[in-house]
SELUMZA-323786 format. One record per residue (C-alpha): residue number from 1; residue in one letter; x, y, z. Coordinates in pm, whole numbers, plus 50000, padded with zeros to 5 digits. Layout:
SELUMZA-323786
PABA  num  residuo      x      y      z
PABA  NUM        A      X      Y      Z
...
END
This chain:
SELUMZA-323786
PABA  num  residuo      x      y      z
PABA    1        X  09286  89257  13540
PABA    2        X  09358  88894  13413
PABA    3        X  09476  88779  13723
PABA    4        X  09155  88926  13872
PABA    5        X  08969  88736  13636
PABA    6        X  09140  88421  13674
PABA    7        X  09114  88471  14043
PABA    8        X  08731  88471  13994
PABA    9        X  08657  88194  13776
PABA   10        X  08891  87975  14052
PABA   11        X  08684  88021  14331
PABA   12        X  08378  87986  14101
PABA   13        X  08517  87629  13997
PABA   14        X  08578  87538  14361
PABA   15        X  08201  87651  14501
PABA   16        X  08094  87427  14243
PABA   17        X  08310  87120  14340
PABA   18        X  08203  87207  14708
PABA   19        X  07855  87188  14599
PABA   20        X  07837  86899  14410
PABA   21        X  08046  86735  14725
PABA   22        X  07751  86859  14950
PABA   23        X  07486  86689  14708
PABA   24        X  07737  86377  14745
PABA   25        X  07739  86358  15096
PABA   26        X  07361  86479  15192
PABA   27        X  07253  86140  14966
PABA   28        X  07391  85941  15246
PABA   29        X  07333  86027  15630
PABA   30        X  07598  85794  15785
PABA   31        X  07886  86047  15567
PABA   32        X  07772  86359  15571
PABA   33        X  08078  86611  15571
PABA   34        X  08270  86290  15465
PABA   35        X  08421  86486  15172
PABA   36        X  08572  86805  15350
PABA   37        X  08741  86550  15576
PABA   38        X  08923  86352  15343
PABA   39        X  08993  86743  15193
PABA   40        X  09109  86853  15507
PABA   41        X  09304  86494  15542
PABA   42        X  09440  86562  15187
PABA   43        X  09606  86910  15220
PABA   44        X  09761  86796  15562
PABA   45        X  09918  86559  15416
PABA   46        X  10027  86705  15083
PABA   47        X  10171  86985  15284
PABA   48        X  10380  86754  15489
PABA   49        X  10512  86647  15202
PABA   50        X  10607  86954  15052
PABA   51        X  10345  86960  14762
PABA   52        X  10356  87329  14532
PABA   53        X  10058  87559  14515
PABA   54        X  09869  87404  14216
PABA   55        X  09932  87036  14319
PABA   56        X  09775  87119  14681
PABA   57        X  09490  87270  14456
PABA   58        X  09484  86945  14224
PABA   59        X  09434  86783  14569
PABA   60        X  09151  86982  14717
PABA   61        X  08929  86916  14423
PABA   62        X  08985  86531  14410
PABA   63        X  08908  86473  14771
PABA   64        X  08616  86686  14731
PABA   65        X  08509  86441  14467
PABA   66        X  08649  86151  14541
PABA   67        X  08257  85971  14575
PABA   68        X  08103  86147  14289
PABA   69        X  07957  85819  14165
PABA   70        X  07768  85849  14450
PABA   71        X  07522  86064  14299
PABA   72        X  07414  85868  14029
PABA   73        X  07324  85516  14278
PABA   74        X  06984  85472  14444
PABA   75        X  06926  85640  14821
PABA   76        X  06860  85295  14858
PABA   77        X  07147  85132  14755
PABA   78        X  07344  85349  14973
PABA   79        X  07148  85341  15283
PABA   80        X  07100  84937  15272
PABA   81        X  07142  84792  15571
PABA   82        X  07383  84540  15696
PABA   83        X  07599  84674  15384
PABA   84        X  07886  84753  15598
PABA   85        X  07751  84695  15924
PABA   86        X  07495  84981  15928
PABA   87        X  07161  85016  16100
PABA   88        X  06907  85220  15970
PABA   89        X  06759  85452  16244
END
């Protein structure tokens, strides 16, 4: 029953993260789905090099939020143009 529990709350934590990586990437257009790339990116390579269980899982949640600072800057600020070469459309 604990483990059942535990099993819960786990995938509760992670539909969070994936949430809060959604509201990351839908404040800027030019990234969107940016974070479940780099996740993607992330467990490749973790599994190539022979990462456990829970540091795969470590993995998966810091890709997912590796721009989380993003949230708290200006739509502005993140869609300027000529920033990094962008165009607004």
């Amino acid at each position: 029953m604990f483990q059942r529990a535990l099993l819960v709350l786990k995938k509760a934590h992670l539909d969070s993260v994936k949430a809060l990586a959604g509201a990351i990437d839908a404040k800027d257009p030019y990234t969107r789905g940016h974070s479940d790339r780099v996740r993607r990116m992330c467990v490749r390579i973790g599994m190539k090099l022979g990462l456990g269980e829970k540091r795969l899982e470590s993995l998966v949640f810091g890709a997912l939020l590796h721009d989380i600072g993003k949230i708290g800057i200006r739509d502005e600020v993140l869609q300027k143009a000529g920033a990094f070469g962008r165009e607004r459309v």
